[in-house]
N, C-alpha and C positions, 0 to 999 in steps of 0.2 A: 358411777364407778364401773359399770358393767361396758361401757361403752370408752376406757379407757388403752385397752389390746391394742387395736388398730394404730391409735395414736402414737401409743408407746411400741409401737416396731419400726414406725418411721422415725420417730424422733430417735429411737438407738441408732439404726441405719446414717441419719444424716449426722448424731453428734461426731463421728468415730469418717465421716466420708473425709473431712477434709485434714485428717491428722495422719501421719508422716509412717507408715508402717513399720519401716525400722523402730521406731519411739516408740509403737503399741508392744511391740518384739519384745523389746527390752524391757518393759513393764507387764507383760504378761496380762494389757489389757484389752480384754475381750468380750463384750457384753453375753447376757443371758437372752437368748431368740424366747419368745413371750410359752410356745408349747414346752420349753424345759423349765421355765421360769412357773408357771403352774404344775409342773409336774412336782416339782420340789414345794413347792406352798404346800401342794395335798396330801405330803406326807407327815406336815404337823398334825398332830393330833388337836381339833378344837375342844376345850374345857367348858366352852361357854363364858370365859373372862375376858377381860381384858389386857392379854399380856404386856408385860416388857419386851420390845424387839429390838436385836439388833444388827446390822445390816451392814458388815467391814466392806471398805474397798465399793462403795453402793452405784458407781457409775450414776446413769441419770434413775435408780429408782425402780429398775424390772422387777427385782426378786419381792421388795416390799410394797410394790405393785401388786403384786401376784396374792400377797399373803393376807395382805389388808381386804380385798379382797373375795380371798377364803372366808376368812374371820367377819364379815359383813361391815367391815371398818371400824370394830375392834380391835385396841391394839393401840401401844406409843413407839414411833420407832427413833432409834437414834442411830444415823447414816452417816459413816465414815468417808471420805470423798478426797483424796488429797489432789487429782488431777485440775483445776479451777477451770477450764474449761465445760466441766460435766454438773459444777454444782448452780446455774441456773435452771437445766434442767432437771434436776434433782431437785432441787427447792421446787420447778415446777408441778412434778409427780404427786408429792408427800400434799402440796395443797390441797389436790384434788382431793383428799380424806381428813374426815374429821376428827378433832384432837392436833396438841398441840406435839410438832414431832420436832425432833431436831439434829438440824443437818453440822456435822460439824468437818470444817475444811482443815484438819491436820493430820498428821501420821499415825495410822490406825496403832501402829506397835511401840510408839515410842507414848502415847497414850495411856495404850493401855497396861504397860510395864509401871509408867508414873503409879496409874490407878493403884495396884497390885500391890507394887512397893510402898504406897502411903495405907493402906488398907484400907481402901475406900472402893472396892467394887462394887458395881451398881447393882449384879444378881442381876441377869435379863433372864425370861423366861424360855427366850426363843432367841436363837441366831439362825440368819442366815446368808450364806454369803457363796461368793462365785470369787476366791481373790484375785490376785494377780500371781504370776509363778514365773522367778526367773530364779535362776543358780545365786549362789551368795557365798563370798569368800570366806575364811577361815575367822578372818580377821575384821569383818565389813561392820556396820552400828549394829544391824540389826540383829546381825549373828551375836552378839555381843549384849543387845539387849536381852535376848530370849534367855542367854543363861542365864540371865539374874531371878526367871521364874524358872528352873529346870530343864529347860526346853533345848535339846542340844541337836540343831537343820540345817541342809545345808540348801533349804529354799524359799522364797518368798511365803506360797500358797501354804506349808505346812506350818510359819512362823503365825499365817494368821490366822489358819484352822486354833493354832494352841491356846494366843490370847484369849478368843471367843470363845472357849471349852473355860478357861483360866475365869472370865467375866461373869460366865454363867452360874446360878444357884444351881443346888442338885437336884435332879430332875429332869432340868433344862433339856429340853429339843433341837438336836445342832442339825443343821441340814446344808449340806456344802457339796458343788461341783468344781473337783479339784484332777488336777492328772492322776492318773495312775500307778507312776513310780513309786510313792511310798510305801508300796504294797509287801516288794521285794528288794533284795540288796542291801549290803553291806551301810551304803548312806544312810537310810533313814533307820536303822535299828536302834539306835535311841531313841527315837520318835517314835516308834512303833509301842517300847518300850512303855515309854512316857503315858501316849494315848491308854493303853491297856491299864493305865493305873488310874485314869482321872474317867474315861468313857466306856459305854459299854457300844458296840455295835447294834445296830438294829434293823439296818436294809441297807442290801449295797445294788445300787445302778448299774449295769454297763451299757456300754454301746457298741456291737457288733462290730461294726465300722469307725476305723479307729480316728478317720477325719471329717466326723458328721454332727459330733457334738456341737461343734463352730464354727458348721460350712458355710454360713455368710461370708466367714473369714479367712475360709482356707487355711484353717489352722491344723497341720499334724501333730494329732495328739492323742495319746487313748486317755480318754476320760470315766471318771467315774461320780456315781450323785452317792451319799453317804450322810445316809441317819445316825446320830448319834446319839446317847442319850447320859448327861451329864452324873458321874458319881453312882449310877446303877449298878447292878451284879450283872454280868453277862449271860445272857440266856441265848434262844433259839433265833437264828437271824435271816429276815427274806432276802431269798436273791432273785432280781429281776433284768430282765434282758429286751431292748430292742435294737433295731437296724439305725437306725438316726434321728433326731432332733426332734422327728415331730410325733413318734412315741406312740404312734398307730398301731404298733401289732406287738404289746409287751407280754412276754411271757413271763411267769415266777414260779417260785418254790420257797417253801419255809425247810431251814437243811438245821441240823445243830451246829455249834459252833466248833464242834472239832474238825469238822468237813469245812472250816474254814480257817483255823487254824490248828496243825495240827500240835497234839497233846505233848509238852517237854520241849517243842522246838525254841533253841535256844536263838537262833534268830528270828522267829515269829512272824514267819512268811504268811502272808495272808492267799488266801486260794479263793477263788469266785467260781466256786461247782455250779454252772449255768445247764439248761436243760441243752441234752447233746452232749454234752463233754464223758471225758471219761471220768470214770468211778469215781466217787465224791473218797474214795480210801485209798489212791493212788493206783503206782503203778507198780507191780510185783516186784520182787530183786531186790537188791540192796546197792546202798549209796557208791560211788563209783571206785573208791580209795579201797572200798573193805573186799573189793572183789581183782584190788591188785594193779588199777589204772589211776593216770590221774591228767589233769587237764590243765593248761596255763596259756594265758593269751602269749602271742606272739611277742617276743624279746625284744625285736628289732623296734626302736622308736627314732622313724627319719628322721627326724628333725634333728635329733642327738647325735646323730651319724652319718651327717648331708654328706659330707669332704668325702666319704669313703662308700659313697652309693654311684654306680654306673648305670647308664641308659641300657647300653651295650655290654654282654659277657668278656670277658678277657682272662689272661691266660690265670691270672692270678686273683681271679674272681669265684666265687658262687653264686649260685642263683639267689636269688630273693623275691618272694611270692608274696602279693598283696591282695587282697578278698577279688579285683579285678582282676587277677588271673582266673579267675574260676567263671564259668557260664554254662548253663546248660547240662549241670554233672560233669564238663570237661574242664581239664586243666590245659591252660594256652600259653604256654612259656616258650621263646623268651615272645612278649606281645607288645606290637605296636602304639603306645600309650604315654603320656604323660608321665606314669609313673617309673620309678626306675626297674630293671630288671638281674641288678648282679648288686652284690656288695664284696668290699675288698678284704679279702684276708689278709691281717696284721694284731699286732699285739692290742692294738684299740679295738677290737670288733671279732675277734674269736671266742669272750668268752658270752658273747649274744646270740652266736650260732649255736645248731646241733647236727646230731652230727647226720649225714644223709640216709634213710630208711622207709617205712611205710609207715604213715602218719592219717590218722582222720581228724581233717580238719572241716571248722567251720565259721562260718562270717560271724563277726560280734555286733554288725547292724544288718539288719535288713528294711529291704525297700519296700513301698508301700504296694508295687507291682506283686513282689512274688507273696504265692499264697500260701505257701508253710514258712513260719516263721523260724523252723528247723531247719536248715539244710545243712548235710552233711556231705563230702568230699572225699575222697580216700586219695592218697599221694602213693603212688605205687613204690617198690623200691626198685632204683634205677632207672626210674621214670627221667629224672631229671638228673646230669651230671655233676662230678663233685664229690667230696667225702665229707663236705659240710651244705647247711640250707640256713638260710635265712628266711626266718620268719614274722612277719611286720603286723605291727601290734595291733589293728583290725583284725585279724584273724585268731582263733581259739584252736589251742593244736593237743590233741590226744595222744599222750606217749607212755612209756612202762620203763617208769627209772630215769626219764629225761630221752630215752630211743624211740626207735620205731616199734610198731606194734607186727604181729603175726600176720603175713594177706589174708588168711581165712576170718582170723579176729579181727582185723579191721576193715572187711568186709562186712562182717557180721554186724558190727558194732554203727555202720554206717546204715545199713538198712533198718537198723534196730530204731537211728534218729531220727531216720528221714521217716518212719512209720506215722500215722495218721494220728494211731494212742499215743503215741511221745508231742507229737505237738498237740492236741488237743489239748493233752495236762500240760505241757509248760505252759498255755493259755490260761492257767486257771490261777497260777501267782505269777504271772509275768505281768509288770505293769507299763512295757515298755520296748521300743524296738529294739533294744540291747538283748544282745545271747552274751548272759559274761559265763565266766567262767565257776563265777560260784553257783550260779542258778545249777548248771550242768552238772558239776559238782555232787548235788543232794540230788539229784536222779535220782529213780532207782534202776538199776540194770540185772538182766538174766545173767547166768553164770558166766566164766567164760569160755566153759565147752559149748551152752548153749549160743554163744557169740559166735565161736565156731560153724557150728551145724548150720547158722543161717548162712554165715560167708560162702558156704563152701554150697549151700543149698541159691545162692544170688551169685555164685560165681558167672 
């Protein structure tokens, strides 16, 4: 057994060489590299028995590789596999350990919904799983399936974290490397929801670098490895942190759970207090509406409004600004670019404008280049001409009453985002390159004479 590693990296490597990358895209399939695939084994705890395993989405076999393993090849495992490409090597793996395990080649979720619905779940004592993660329509099976057990996602990887939480006795040890979105945002707050009533938390993973979980594969993604523990009370929860994949220099901390999620929030944003960040109690101030601001992505959605967007400004245009006006702290209007740079004022497209003032804005994705995930903007007033602006829905715009904000206050408020402590903590529930506008939102911000005092003190 010990000498199955080596084997099982080439063999992941060559199953995945000759299949179609768009195809992997859209299935969200991605193997486990053999040092995260042990790293996740060693977080089960061994009893000395011989568990129930189960292994969603099992590709050719890494995770229950790894665990069998741990466990000295103890253990039955039952390996979800629907891609048929992967279940000869998959049947290969599971040989190689003793006891009778079984691989079954169908759809992990419409499975285990069957199971659920007839009351015949199997209780495993362990899952573990790496799913697959793509987006899923309102209306698609799967989405469709999960409400029949409660489960209301709108993604691959959290329909299948649910089943195996769903499959499991209580007790049970769920160990899963899944994206980080579900952490925060509006999407998954039913999910989150759901989870806090079925699991308790027990160690969350990260990884510094947000494209190193699956740099075999060049995949962009911030990931996270997550203990679960089935039907528990929630207690104290480790958080540990490395640079990538191969999990050389981890550091951790046992923090409580309210430094991870904080106490009453009605969305249940999860926070990952890693060493280095700022204060596991936030940030001072109060949420951004109660101090008299408020924040809304951009109105303008091109595509909505093609016929009535210009390359070129004209007499009976405005300007319209896209995240690609922005570089380097400066604003570059009107800029040579693909995108457009005016939109036409008429009865269709006035009530998407606002009206021309001083505005701090900021990008709602950022790239994998820049290194604060915050960056803030200030739009001066009369920077750019016009008595209206168009603002395009990549960009998150700060105003007071739907206007411009004060130059000293939107000075202030600008240096307040672009600061070190404002992105460090939005790093701490942000699971994802998206700045929206609800994240911003639950800030907390200084006053806003203190807003002031900095503008005028960064002027």
């Amino acid at each position: 057994m010990d000498d199955l590693a080596p084997d099982l990296d080439l063999r992941r490597i060559a199953a995945t060489a000759g299949m179609d990358r768009a195809h992997r895209s859209t299935f969200g399939q991605f193997f486990t590299s053999t040092p995260i695939a042990d790293y996740m084994a060693s977080l089960v705890v061994d009893d000395g028995g011989s568990p129930a395993i189960l292994d969603p989405g099992a590709g050719i076999g890494m995770l229950s590789a790894s665990l069998l393993t741990r466990l000295h090849g103890r253990g039955v495992v039952t390996a979800y596999e629907l891609e048929h490409r992967f279940i000869p090597g998959l049947e290969r793996t599971l040989s190689g350990f003793p006891g009778t395990h079984q691989v079954m080649h169908r759809d992990f979720i419409e499975q285990a919904v069957r199971l659920i619905a007839a009351n015949d779940r199997p209780r495993y004592d362990v899952a573990i799983l790496n799913p697959p993660y793509n987006k899923i329509p309102t209306g698609s099976t799967h989405r469709t399936l999960v409400r029949k057990i409660g489960v209301e996602t709108s993604n691959l990887y959290t329909c299948f974290l649910a089943c195996a939480i769903a499959l499991c006795r209580k007790g049970a040890q769920v160990v899963a490397i899944i994206p980080r979105s579900w952490m925060n945002g509006p999407y998954f707050k039913p999910f989150r929801y759901w989870l806090f009533e079925h699991a308790a938390i027990a160690h969350i993973h990260i990884f510094k670098s947000r494209d190193k979980a699956f740099g075999d594969d060049a995949v962009l993604q911030e990931n996270v490895i997550i203990k679960l523990i089935v039907g528990a009370a929630q207690g104290d929860v480790k958080i540990s942190a490395s640079h990538d994949q191969t999990l050389t220099d981890i550091s951790q901390r046992l923090v409580p759970f309210s430094a991870v999620v904080t106490p009453n929030d009605e969305e249940c944003f999860i926070h990952v207090p890693t060493l280095g960040t700022a204060s596991t109690t936030g940030l001072p101030g109060k949420p951004l509406r109660e101090i008299g601001l408020d924040i809304c992505t951009g109105p303008v959605v091109d595509f909505r409004l093609k016929s009535h967007l210009l390359q070129e400004p004209s007499d009976n245009s405005v300007p319209l600004l896209y995240a690609t006006h922005f570089s380097k702290g400066q604003i570059e209007w009107p800029k040579a670019q693909r995108k457009p740079n005016a939109i036409m004022v008429n009865a269709e497209t006035r009530s998407w404008l606002m009206p021309n003032g001083c505005y701090v804005l900021l990008k709602r994705f950022t790239s994998k280049e820049e290194k604060r995930r915050v960056v803030a903007y200030v739009l001066q007033e009369g920077e750019l001409p016009g008595a209206l602006i168009g603002f395009e829905n990549h960009l998150n715009v700060m105003h007071q009453d739907k206007h411009g904000l004060e130059p000293d206050l939107a000075k202030g408020m600008a240096a307040y985002l672009n600061s070190k402590a404002v992105d460090d903590y939005f790093r701490t529930f942000s699971g994802h390159t998206q700045v929206n506008a609800t994240d911003l939102r639950r800030l907390r911000y200084p006053s806003l004479e203190q807003l002031r005092k900095m503008g005028r003190e960064n002027a």
